[in-house]
KEKE-3310 file (N, C-alpha, C; in steps of 0.2 Angstrom, whole numbers, plus 5000, padded with zeros to 4 digits):
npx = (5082:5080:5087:5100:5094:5090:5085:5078:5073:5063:5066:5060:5062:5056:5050:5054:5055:5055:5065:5078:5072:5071:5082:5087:5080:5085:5094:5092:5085:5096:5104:5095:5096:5106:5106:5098:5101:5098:5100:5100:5094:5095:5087:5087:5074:5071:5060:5049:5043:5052:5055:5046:5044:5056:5053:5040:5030:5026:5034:5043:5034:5038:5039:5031:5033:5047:5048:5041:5046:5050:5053:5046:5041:5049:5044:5046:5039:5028:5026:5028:5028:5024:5021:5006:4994:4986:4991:5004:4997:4991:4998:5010:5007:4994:4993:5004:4997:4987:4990:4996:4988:4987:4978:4972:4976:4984:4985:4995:4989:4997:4997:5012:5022:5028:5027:5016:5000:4988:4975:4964:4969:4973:4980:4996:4990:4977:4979:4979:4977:4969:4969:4961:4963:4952:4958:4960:4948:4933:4931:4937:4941:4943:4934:4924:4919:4923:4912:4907:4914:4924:4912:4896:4888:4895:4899:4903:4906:4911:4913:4908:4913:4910:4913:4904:4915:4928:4924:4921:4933:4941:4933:4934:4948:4951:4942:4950:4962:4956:4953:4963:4967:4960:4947:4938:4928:4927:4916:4915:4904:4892:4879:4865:4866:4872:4864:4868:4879:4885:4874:4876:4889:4888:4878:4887:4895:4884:4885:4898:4901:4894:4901:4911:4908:4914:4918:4918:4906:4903:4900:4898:4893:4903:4906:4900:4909:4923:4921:4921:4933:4941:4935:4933:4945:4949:4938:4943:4947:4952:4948:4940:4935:4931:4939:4940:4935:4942:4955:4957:4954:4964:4974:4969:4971:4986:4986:4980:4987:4999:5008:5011:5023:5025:5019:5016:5012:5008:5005:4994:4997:4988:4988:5000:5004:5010:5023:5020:5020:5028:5026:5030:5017:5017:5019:5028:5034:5038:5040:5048:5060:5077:5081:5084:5079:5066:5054:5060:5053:5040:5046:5054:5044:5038:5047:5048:5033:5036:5046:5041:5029:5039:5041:5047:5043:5047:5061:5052:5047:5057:5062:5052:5051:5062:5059:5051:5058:5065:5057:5053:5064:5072:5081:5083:5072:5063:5058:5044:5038:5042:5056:5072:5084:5090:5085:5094:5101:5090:5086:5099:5098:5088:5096:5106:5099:5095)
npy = (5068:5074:5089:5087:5082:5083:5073:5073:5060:5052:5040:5024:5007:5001:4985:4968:4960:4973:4978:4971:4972:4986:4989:4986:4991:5003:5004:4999:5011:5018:5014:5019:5034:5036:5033:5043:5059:5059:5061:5054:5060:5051:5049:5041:5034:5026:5020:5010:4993:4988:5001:5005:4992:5000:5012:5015:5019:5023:5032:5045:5061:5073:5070:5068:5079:5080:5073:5081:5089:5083:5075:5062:5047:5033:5017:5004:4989:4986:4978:4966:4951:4952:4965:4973:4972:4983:4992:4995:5000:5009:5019:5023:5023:5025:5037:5043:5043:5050:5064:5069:5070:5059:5053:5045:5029:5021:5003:4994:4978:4966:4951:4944:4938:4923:4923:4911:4910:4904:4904:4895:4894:4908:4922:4936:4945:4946:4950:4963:4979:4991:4995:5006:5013:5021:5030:5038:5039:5032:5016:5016:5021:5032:5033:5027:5016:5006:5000:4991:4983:4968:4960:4954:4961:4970:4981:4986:4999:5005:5018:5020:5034:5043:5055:5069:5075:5067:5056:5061:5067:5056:5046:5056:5055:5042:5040:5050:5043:5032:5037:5040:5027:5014:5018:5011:5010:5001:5000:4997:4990:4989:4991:4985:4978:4988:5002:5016:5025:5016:5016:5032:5032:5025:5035:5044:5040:5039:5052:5055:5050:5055:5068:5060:5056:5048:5037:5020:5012:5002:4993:4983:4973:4968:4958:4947:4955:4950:4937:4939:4942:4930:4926:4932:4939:4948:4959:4970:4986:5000:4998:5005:5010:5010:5012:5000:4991:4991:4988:4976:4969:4972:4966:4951:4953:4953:4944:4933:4937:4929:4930:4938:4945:4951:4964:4981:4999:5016:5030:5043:5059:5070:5082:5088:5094:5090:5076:5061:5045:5026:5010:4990:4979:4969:4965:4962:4950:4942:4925:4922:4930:4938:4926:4930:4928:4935:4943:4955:4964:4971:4982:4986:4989:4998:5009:5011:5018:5028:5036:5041:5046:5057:5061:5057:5047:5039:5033:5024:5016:5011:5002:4995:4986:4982:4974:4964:4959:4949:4943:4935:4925:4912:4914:4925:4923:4926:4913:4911:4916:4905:4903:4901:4910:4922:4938:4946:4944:4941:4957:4961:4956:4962:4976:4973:4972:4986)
npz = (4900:4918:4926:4939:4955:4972:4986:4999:5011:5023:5031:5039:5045:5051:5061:5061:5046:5037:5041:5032:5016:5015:5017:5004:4995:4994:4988:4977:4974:4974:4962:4952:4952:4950:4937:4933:4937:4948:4968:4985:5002:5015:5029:5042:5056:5070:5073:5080:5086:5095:5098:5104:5115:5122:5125:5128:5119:5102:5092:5097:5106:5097:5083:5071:5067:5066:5053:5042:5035:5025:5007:5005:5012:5018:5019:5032:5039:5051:5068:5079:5090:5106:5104:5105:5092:5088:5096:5090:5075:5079:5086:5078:5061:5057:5065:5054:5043:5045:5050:5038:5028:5022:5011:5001:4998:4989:4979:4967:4957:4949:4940:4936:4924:4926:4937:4947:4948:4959:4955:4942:4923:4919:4915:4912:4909:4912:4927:4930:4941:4950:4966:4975:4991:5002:5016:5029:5038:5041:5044:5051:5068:5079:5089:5102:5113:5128:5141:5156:5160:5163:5167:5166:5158:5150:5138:5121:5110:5092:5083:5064:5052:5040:5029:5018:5011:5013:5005:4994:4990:4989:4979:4966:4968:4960:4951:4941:4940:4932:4921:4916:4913:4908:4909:4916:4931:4949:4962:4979:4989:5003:5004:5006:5020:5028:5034:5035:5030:5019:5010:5009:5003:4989:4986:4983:4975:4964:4962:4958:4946:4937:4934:4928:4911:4901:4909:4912:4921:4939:4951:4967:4981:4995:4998:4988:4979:4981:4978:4965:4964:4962:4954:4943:4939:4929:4925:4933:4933:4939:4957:4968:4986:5006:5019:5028:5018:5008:5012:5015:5003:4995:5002:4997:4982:4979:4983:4975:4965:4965:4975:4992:4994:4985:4985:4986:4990:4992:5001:4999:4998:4989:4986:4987:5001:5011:5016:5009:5007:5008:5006:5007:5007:5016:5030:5043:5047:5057:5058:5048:5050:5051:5043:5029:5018:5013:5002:4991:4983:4985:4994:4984:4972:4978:4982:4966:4966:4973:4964:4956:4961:4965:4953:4943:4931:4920:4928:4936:4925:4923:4934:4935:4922:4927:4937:4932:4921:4930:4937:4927:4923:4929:4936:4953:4960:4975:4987:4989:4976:4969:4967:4972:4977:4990:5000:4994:4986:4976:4976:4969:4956:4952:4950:4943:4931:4928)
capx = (5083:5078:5093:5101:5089:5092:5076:5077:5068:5064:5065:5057:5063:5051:5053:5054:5058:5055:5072:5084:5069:5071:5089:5088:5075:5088:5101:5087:5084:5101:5107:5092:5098:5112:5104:5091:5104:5094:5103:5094:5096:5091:5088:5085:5071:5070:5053:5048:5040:5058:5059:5041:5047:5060:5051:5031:5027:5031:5038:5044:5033:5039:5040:5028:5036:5052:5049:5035:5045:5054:5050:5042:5044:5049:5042:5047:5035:5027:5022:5031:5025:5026:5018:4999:4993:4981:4995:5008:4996:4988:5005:5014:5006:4989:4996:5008:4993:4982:4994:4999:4983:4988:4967:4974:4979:4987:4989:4993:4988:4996:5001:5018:5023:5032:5024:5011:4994:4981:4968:4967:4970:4973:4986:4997:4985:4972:4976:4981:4970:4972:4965:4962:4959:4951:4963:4960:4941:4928:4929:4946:4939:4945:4926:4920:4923:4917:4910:4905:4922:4926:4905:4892:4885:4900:4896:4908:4905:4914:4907:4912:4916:4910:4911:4905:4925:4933:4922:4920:4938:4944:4929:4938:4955:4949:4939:4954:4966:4953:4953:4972:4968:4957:4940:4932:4930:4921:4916:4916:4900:4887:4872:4862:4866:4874:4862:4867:4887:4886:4868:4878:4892:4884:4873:4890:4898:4884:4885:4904:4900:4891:4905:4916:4902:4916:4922:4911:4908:4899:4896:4896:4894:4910:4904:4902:4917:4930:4921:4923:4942:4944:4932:4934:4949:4949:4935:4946:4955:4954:4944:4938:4934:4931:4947:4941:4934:4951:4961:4953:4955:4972:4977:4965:4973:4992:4986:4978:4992:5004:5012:5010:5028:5028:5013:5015:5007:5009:4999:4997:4992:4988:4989:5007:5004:5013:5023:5016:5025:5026:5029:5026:5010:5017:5020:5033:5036:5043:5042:5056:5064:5084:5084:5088:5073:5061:5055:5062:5050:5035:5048:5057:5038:5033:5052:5046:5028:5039:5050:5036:5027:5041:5040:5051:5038:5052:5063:5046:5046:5063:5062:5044:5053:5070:5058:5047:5061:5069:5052:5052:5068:5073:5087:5082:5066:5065:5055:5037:5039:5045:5064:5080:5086:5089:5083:5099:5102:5084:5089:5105:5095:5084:5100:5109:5096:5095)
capy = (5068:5082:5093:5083:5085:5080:5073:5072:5054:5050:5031:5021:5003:4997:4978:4961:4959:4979:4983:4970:4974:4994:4992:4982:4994:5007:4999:4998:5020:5024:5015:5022:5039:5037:5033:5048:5062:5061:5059:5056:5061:5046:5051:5037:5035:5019:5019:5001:4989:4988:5006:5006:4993:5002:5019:5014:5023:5020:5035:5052:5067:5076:5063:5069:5087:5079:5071:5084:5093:5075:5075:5056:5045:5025:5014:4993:4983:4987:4975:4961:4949:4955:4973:4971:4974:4990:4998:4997:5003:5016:5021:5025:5022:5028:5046:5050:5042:5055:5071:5070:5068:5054:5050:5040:5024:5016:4995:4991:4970:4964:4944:4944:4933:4919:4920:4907:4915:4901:4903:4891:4895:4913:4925:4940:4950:4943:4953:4970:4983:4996:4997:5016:5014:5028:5030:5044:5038:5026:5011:5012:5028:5031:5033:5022:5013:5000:5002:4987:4978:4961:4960:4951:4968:4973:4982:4988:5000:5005:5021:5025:5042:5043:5063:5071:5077:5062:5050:5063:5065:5048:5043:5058:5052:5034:5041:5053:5037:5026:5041:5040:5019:5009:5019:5007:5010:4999:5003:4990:4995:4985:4995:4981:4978:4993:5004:5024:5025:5013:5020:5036:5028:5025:5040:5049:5038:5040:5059:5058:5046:5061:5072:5057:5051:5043:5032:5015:5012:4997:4992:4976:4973:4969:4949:4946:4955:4944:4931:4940:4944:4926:4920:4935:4945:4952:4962:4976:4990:5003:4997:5010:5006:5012:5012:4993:4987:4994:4985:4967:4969:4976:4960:4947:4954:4951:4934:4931:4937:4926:4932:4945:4947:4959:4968:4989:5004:5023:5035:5049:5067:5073:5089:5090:5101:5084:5072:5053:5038:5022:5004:4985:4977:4961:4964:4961:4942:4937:4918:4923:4938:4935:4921:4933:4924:4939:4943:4963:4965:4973:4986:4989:4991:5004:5012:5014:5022:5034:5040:5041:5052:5062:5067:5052:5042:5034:5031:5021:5012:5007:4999:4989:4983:4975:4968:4960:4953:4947:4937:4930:4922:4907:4916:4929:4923:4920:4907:4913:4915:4897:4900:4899:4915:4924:4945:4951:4940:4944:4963:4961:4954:4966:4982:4971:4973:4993)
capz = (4908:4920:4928:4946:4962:4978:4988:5006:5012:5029:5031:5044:5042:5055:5063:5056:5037:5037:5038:5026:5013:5014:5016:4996:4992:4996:4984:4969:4971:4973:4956:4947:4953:4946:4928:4931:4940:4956:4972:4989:5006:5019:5035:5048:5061:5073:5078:5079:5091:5099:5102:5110:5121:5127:5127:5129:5114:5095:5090:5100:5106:5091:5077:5065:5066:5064:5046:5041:5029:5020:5002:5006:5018:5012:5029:5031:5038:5061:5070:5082:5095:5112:5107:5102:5085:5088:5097:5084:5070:5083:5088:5071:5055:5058:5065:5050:5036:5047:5051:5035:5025:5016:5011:4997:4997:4982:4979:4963:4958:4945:4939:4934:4920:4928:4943:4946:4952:4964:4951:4938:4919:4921:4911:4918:4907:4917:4933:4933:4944:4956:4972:4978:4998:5005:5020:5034:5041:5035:5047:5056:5070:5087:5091:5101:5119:5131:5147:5162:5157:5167:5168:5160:5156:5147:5130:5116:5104:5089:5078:5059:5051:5033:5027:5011:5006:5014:5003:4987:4987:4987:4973:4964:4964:4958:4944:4940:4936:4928:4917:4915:4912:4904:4909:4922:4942:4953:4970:4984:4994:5007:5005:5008:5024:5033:5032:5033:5028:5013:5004:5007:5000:4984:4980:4982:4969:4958:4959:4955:4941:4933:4930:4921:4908:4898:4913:4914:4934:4942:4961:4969:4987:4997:4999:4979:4976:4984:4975:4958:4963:4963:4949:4937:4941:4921:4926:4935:4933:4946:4962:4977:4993:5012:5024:5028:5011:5003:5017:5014:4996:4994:5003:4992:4978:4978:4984:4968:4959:4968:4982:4994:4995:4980:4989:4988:4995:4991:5004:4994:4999:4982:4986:4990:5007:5018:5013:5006:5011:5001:5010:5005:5013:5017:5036:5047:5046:5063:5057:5043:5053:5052:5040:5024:5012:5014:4995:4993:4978:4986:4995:4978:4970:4982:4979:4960:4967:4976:4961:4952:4964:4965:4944:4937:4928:4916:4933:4939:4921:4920:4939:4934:4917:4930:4940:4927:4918:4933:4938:4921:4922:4935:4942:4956:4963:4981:4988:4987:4970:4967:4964:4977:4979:4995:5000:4992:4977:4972:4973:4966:4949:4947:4950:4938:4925:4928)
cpx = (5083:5086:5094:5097:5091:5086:5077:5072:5071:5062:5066:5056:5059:5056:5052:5060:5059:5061:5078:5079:5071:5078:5090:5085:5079:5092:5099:5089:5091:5104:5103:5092:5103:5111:5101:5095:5102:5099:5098:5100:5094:5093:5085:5081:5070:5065:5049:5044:5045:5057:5051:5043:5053:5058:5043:5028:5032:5032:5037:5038:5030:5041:5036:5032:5042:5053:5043:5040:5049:5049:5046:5045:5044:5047:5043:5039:5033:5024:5028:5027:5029:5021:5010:4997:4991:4987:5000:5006:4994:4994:5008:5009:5000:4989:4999:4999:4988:4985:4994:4994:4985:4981:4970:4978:4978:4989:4988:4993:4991:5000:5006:5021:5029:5033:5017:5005:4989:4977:4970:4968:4970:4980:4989:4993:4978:4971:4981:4976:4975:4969:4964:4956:4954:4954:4965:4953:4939:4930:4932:4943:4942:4937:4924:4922:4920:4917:4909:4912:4923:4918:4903:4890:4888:4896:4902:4906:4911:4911:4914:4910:4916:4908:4910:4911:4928:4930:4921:4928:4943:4941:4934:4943:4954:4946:4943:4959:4964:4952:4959:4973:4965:4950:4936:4935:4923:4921:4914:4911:4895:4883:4868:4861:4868:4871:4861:4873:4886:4882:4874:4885:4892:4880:4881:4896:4895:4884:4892:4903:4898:4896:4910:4910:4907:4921:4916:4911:4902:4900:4895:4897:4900:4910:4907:4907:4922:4929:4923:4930:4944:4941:4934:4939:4952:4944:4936:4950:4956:4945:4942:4935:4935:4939:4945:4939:4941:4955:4961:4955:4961:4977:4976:4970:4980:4990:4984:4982:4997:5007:5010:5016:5029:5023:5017:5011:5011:5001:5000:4993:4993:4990:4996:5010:5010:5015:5020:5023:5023:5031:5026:5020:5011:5015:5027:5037:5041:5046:5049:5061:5071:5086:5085:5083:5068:5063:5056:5055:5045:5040:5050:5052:5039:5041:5051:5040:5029:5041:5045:5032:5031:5043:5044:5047:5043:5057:5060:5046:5050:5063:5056:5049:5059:5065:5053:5054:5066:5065:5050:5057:5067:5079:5084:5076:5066:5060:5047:5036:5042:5053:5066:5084:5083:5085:5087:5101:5097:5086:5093:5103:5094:5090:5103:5105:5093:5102)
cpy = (5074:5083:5088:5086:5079:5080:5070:5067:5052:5040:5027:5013:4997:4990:4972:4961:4965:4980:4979:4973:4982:4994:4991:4988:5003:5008:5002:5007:5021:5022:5018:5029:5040:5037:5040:5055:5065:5057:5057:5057:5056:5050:5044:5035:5026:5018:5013:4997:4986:4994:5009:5001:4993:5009:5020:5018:5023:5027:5042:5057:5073:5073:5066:5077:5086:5076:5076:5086:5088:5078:5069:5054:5037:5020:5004:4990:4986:4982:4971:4958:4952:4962:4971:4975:4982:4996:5001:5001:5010:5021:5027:5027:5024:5037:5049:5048:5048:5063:5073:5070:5065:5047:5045:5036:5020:5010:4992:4982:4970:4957:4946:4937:4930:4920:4915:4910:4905:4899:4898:4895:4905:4918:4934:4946:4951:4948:4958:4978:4988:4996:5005:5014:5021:5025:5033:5042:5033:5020:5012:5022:5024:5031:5028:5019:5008:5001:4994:4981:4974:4959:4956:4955:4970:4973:4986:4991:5003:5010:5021:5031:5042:5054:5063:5073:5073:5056:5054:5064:5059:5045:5047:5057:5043:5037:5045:5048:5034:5031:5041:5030:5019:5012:5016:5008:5005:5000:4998:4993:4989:4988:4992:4979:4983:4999:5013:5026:5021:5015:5028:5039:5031:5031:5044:5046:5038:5046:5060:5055:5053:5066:5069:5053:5046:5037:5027:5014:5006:4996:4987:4975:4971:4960:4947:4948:4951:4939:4933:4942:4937:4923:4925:4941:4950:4956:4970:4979:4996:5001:5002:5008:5009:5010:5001:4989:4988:4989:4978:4967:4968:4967:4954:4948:4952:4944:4930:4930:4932:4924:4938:4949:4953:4962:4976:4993:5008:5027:5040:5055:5071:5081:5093:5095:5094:5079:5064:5050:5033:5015:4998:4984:4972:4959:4962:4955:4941:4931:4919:4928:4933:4929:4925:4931:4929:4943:4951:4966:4973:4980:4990:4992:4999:5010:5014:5019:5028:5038:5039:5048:5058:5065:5062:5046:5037:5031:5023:5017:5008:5002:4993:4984:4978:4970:4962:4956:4947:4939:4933:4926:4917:4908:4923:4930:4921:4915:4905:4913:4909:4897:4901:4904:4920:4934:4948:4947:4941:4952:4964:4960:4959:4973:4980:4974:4981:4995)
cpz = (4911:4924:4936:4949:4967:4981:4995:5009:5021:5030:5038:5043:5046:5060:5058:5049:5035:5035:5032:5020:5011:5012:5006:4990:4991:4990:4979:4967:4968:4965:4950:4947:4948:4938:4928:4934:4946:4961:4978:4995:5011:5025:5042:5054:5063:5076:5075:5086:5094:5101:5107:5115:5125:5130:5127:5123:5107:5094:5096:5098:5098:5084:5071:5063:5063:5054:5042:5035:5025:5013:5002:5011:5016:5023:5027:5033:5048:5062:5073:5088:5102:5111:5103:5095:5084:5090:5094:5079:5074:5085:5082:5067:5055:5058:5058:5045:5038:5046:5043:5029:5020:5015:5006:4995:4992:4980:4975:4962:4951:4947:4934:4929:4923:4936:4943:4952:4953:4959:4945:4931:4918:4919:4913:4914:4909:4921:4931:4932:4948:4961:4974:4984:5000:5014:5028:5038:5038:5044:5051:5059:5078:5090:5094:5111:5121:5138:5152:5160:5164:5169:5163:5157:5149:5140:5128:5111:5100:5082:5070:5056:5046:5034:5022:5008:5007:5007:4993:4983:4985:4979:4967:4961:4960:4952:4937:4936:4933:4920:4913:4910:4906:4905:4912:4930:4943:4959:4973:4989:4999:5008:5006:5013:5031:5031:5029:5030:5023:5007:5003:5001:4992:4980:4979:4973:4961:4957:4955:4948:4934:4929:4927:4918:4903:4902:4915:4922:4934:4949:4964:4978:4989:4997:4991:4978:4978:4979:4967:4957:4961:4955:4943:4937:4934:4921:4927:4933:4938:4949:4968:4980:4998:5012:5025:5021:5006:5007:5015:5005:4992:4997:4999:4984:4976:4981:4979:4963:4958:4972:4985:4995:4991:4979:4989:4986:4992:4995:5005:4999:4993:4981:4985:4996:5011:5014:5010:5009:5008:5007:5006:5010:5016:5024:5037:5046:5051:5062:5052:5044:5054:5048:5033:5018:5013:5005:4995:4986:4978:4990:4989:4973:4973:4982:4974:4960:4970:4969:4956:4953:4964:4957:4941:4935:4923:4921:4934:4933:4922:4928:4940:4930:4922:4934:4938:4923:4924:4938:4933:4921:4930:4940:4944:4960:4970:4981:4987:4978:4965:4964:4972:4980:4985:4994:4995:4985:4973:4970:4968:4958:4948:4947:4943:4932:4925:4926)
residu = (UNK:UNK:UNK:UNK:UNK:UNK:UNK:UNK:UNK:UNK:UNK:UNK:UNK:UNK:UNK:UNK:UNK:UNK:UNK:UNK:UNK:UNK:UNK:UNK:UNK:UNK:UNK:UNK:UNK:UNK:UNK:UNK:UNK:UNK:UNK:UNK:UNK:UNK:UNK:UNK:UNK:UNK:UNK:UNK:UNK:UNK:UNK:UNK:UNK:UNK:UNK:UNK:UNK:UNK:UNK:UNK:UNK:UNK:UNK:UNK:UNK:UNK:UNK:UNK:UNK:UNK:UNK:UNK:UNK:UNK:UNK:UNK:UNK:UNK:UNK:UNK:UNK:UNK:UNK:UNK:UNK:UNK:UNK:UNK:UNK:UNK:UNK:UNK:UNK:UNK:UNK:UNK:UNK:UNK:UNK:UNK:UNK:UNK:UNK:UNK:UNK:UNK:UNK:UNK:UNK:UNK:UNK:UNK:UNK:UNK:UNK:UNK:UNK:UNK:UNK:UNK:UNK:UNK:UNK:UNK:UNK:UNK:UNK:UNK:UNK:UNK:UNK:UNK:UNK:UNK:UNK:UNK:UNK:UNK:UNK:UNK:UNK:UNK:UNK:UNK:UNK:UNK:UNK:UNK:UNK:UNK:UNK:UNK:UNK:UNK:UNK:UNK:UNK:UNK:UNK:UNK:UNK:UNK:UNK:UNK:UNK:UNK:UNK:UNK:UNK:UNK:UNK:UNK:UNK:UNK:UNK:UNK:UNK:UNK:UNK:UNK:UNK:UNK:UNK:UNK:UNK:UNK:UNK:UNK:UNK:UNK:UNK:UNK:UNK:UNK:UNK:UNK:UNK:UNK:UNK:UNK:UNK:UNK:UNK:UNK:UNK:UNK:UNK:UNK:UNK:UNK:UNK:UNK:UNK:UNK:UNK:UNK:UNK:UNK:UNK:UNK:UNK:UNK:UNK:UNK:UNK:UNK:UNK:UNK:UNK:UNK:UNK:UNK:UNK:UNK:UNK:UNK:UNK:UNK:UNK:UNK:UNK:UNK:UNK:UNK:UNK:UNK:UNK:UNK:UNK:UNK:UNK:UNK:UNK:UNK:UNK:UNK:UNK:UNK:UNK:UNK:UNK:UNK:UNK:UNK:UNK:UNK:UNK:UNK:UNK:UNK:UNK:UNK:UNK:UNK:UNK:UNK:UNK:UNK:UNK:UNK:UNK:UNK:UNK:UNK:UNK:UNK:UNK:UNK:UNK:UNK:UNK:UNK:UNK:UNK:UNK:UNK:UNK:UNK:UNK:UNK:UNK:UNK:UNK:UNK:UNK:UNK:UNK:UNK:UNK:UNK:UNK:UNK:UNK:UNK:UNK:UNK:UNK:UNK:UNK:UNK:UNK:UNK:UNK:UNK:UNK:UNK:UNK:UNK:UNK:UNK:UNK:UNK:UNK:UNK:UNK:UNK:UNK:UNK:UNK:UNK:UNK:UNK:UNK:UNK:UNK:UNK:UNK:UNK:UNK:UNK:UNK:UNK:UNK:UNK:UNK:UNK:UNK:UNK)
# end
């Protein structure tokens, strides 16, 4: 066990199902501190789609400055009706993934024994991958406007922002862990239809491919892949992908698996100049907001994604292992999952089994 350490986390519980979620996923850290002699420091930010509409902007001026020196930052869920989608993400969650160069986005898939995955005949050895988004440019660009608006004329454009370091480092980190796996990357590409950003795409993954000659790699446009998530998801083990072909993905995946409830993210800055932040994917979930049934799973994943990052890989083990046995049994599933159990009952399992 390494000596106590205290880790300064700035936590951002968002809206909707975001904050009982964070709160469970709170619950999870602090008792595996106490196994592992870490403590943390929570520090509380209410920037949400409540506090832009009270203050027209989703977080404060100085916001980014304010959590810049956190050791991580653990984030619920943005979004609510009433504020529009683009502004939520353009607001928040866009600025820190950018300030804070968190290029690397992390979304493990796997099937969980005693979870029941969509697909037919299909075993939890079946699916487990990694997605590696690339997270800072590529599709999602402020670039872009539209001009004769309320016209017939009206035109809309919309540029992307592929760099040689934005797209060599992300291939990098992805060939980096397939090295650490099982030794296969595939890359998610449309070279065939979008003609200058996708070929570039491409040759840049067969140059990295060069300097790992003992990692296998393959290529499939971003169409046929969905179709092979679905028909051969024993294919993969770490996937890379633009800012949109990662995004689309990442979702398809835990869908496959079974749920997206037990959906998490890690957006890493590898470098450790800025912190990372680690949230589920699931969303907000207005329709289930306040009824207490929201699955903490994909919160309490991306809790083990944290204490991983921060140097506790056995921490990160022993929190997979509660929640795996916790989805194999009939007590502590909520509803997506096919058992009975509420936000807090589900935690309360897997804490028990730490």
């Amino acid at each position: 066990m390494k000596p106590s350490k205290k880790f300064k986390i700035a936590v951002i519980p968002g809206d909707g199902i975001g904050k009982p979620v964070i709160e469970q996923g709170i619950m999870v850290l602090e008792r595996i501190g106490d196994n592992y002699g870490i403590s943390f420091d929570w520090e509380f930010f209410g920037w949400s789609c409540q506090y832009y509409s009270e203050n027209d902007i989703m977080m404060p001026a100085d916001g980014l400055n304010a959590i810049s020196s956190h050791d991580a930052i653990y984030l619920g869920a943005v979004g609510f009706p009433g504020v529009p989608d683009h502004v939520s993400l353009w607001g928040l969650l866009i600025p820190l993934r950018r300030a804070f160069q968190q290029y690397a986005c992390i979304r493990p898939v796997r099937l969980f024994e005693g979870i029941s995955s969509p697909l037919a005949n299909v075993r939890p050895e079946d699916i487990d991958f990694v997605i590696v988004r690339e997270n800072n440019e590529g599709e999602y660009s402020e670039i872009g406007g539209r001009i004769f608006q309320g016209t017939e004329n009206e035109i809309v454009s919309q540029q992307t922002l592929f760099s040689k370091k934005g797209v060599d480092r992300i291939l990098k980190y992805a060939f980096e862990m397939a090295s650490k796996r099982t030794g296969k990357v595939t890359s998610a590409t449309k070279s065939n239809g979008i003609m200058h950003t996708m070929p570039f795409w491409d040759e840049r993954f067969a140059l990295m491919s060069k300097e790992y000659p003992n990692v296998i790699t393959n290529q499939f446009h971003i169409d046929i892949l969905t179709a092979h998530f679905v028909q051969h998801p024993d294919w993969f083990d770490v996937v890379v992908g633009s800012n949109l072909f990662g995004d689309i993905l990442s979702d398809l995946g835990p869908a496959i698996a079974g749920t997206i409830g037990i959906a998490a993210s890690a957006n890493i800055n590898p470098e450790g100049n800025f912190p990372s932040m680690f949230e589920p994917v699931h969303g907000s979930a207005p329709d289930i907001t306040g009824q207490g049934i929201a699955n903490p799973i994909g919160a309490i994943w991306a809790a083990a994604l944290m204490i991983q990052h921060l140097g506790y890989q056995e921490a990160h083990n022993d929190i997979m292992d509660a929640i795996e046995r916790v989805v194999r049994s009939s007590n502590g599933k909520t509803r997506d999952m096919g058992g009975n159990a509420n936000t807090k009952m589900c935690a309360d399992a897997i804490i028990s089994e730490l």
